[in-house]
C-alpha positions in Angstrom: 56.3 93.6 66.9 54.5 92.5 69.8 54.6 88.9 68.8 58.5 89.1 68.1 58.8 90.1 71.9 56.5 87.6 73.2 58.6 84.9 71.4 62.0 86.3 72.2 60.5 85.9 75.7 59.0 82.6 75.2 62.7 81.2 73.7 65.1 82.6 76.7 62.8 81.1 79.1 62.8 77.6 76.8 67.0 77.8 76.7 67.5 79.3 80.0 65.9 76.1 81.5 67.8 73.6 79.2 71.1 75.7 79.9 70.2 75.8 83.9 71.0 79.4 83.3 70.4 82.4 85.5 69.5 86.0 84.8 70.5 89.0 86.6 68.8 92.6 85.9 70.1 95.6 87.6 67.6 98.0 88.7 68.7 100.5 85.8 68.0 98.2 83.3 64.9 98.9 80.5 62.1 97.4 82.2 61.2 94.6 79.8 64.0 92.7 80.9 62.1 92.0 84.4 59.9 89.8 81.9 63.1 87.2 81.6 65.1 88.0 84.9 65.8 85.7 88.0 66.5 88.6 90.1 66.1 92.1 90.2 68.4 94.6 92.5 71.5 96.5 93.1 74.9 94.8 91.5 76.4 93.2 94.9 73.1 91.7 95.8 72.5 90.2 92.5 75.9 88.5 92.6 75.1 87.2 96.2 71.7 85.8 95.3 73.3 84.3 92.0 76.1 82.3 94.0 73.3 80.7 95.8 71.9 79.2 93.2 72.8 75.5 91.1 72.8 77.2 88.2 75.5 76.5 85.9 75.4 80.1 83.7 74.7 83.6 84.8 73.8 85.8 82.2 74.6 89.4 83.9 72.3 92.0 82.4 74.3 95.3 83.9 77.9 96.8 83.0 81.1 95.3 83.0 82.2 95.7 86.6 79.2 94.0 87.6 79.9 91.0 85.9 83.0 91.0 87.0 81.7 90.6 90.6 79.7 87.6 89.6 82.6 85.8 88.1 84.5 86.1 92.1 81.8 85.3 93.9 80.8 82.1 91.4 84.0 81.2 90.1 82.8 77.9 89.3 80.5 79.5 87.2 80.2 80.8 83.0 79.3 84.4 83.0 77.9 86.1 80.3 77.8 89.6 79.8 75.2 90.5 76.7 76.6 93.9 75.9 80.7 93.7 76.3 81.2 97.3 75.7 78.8 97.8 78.9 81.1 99.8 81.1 80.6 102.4 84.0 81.6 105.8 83.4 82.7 106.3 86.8 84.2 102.6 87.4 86.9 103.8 84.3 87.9 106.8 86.0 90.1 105.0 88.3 92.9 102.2 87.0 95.5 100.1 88.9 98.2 102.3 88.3 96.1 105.5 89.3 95.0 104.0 92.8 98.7 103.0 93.6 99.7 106.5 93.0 96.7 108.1 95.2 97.7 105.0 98.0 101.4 106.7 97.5 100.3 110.0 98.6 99.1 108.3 102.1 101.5 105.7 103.1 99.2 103.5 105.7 96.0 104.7 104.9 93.4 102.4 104.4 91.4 102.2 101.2 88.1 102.0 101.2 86.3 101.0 97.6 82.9 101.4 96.4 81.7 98.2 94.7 80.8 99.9 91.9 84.6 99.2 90.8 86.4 97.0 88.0 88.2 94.1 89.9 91.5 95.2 90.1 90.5 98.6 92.1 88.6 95.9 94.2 92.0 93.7 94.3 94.2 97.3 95.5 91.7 98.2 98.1 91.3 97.1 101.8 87.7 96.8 102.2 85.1 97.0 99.7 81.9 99.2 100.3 77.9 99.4 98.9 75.9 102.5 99.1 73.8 101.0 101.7 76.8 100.0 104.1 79.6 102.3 103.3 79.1 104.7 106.7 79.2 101.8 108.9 82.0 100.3 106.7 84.4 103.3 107.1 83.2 103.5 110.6 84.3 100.5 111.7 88.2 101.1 110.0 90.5 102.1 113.2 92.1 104.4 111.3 91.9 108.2 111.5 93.1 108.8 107.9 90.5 106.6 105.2 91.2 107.3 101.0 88.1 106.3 99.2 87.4 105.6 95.8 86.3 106.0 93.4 83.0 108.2 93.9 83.8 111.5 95.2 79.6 111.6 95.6 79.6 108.5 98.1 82.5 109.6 99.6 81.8 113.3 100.6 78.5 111.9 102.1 80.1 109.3 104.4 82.3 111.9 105.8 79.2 114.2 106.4 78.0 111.2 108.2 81.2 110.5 110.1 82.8 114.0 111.4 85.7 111.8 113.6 86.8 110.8 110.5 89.1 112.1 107.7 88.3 110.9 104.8 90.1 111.6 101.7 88.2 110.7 98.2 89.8 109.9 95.0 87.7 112.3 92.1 86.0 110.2 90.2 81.9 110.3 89.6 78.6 108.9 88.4 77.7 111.1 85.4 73.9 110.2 85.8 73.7 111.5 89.2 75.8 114.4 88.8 73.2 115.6 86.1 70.9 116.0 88.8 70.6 119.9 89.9 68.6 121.7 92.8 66.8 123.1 90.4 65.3 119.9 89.3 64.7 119.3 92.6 63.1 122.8 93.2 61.3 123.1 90.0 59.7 119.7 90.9 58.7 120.9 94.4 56.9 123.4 93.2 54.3 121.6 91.4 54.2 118.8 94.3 54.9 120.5 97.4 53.5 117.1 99.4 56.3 115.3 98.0 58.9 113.7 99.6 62.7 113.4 98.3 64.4 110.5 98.3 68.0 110.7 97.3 71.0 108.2 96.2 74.0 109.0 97.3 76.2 109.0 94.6 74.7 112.5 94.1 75.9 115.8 94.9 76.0 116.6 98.1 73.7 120.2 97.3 71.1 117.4 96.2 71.9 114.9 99.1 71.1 118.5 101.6 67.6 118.8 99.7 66.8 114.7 101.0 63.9 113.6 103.1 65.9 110.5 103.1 69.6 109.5 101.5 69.9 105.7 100.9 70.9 102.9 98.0 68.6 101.5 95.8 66.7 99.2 97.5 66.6 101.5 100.3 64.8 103.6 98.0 62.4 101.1 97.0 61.9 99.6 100.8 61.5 103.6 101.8 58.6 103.9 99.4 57.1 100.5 100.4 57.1 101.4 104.5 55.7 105.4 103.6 52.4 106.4 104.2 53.5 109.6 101.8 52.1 109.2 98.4 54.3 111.4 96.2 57.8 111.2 95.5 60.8 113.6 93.9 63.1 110.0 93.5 66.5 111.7 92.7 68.6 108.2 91.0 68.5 106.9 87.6 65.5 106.3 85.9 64.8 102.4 85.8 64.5 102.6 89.7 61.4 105.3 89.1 59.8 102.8 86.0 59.8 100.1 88.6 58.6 101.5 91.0 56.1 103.2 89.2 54.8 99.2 88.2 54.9 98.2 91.5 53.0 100.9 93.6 50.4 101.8 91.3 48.7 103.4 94.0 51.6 106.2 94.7 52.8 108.7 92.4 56.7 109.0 91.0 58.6 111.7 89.8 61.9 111.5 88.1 64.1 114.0 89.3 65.8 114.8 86.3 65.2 113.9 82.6 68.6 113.6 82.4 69.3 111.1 84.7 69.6 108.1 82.6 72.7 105.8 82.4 73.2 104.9 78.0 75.5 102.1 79.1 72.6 100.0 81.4 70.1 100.9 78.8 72.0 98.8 76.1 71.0 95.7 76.8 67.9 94.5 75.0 65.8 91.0 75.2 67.5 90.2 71.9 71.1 90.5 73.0 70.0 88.1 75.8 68.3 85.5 73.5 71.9 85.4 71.7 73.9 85.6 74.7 72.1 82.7 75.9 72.6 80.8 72.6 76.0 81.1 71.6 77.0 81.7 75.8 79.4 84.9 75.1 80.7 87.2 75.7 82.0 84.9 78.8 83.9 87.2 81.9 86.9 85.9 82.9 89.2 87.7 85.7 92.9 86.9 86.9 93.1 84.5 89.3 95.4 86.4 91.9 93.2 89.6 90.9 89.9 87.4 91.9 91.2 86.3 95.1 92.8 89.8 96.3 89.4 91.2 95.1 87.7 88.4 96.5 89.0 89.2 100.6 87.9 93.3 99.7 84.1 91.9 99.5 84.8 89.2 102.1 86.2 91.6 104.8 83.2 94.0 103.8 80.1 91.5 104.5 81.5 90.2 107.7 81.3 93.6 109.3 
């Protein structure tokens, strides 16, 4: 078995040369794809680091969304998404039709959208957001009255961070982070009471109360790297606690909740790269006028 892996390895890193191929790994990923990937990181900032390069294929290991954020920031570019049936639970609770409808209710009000969205909530929206950026996005909207979709999680926060402003969130959820309880939190406490809590946002806002420190991602991960603490309660998916678990052998990890595990970013294995890479599909492709209206979202959002 061992040896299988080793030459699945051994062959993506043979074609992704010849190819002049790229490969992107979200954080939430299994592990072993880190053994094959280009970049490591949070969706936007994989797409961002991708654009930069020469290369002529990206091979997106994430969800559909993601991918779809590749393809309008490298148009020029063939991207591959290894698992099509990758989607976000909380990305598909919002469509087109759904955010004209909540716009509707608010006639002038800004949208705000997290970029954890397909493209066309991206092409409907105003200004796009992270998790890292999405206080100082909102904050820097005029407007009294913001609508922000679709994560009621990252919206409720940002308007706990930004009293001046009403902010009115659309309902939609991550399911992983929503699994997360204060008693999971508790419970772990308990039997580390030296730990520290490091929360993603896209939880509850109980959980998010229970923080030593609220942040995306890689402000997780740069949090851990800058603490002198050496135990932490990480409350966000579990791929974020396996890596960091490889990379700071020294400090000790615990996941939150058992539970919090996202089935769709767990898909993808080093096999459905290999193929990916050989056959190049499934290729993203997204509307032109969508792209470009989706396109200005981001835009507006990264010259803030």
């Amino acid at each position: 078995m061992l040896m299988d892996k080793i030459d699945i390895i051994n062959k993506i890193k043979k074609i992704k040369q010849e190819k002049n191929a790229v490969i992107l790994a979200h954080c939430y990923q299994n592990i072993e794809i880190d053994e094959v990937a280009d970049f490591v990181g949070d969706s936007l900032s994989l797409s961002q680091q991708a654009a930069k390069t020469d290369a002529d294929i990206i091979i997106f290991a994430g969800v559909y969304f993601m991918a779809e954020t590749a393809k309008i920031l490298s148009p020029q570019k063939k991207v591959i998404l290894p698992r099509l049936e990758s989607g976000c639970l909380m990305a598909d609770m919002i469509n087109a039709e759904e955010l004209k409808a909540f716009k509707a209710q608010y006639p002038g009000s800004p949208v705000v959208c997290y970029v954890n969205s397909t493209a066309e909530i991206k092409a409907e929206s105003d200004i796009c957001c992270t998790s890292a950026n999405a206080v100082n996005v909102v904050q820097s909207l005029p407007d009294k009255i913001i609508l922000f979709v679709p994560d009621l999680g990252l919206g409720a926060y940002v308007a706990s961070q930004l009293p001046d402003k009403e902010i009115i969130c659309y309902s939609g959820y991550c399911p992983t982070h929503m699994r997360i309880r204060p008693e999971d939190i508790f419970d772990k406490q308990e039997k580390y009471p030296e730990s520290k809590i490091l929360v993603h946002p896209e939880c509850h806002t109980n959980i998010i109360k229970l923080a030593d420190y609220v942040g995306s991602t890689s402000g997780i991960i740069k949090r851990v790297k800058e603490s002198s603490a050496k135990v932490f309660i990480i409350a966000t998916e579990k791929g974020v606690v396996d890596r960091l678990q490889r990379d700071y052998p020294e400090k000790t990890f615990i996941l939150a909740c058992e539970k919090a595990i996202c089935e769709n970013m767990k898909w993808t294995t080093l096999k459905d790269i290999l193929i990916s890479l050989e056959t190049e599909q499934p290729e993203i492709s997204v509307d032109k006028y969508i792209a470009k209206k989706a396109f200005s979202s981001i835009d507006k959002m990264l010259k803030i």
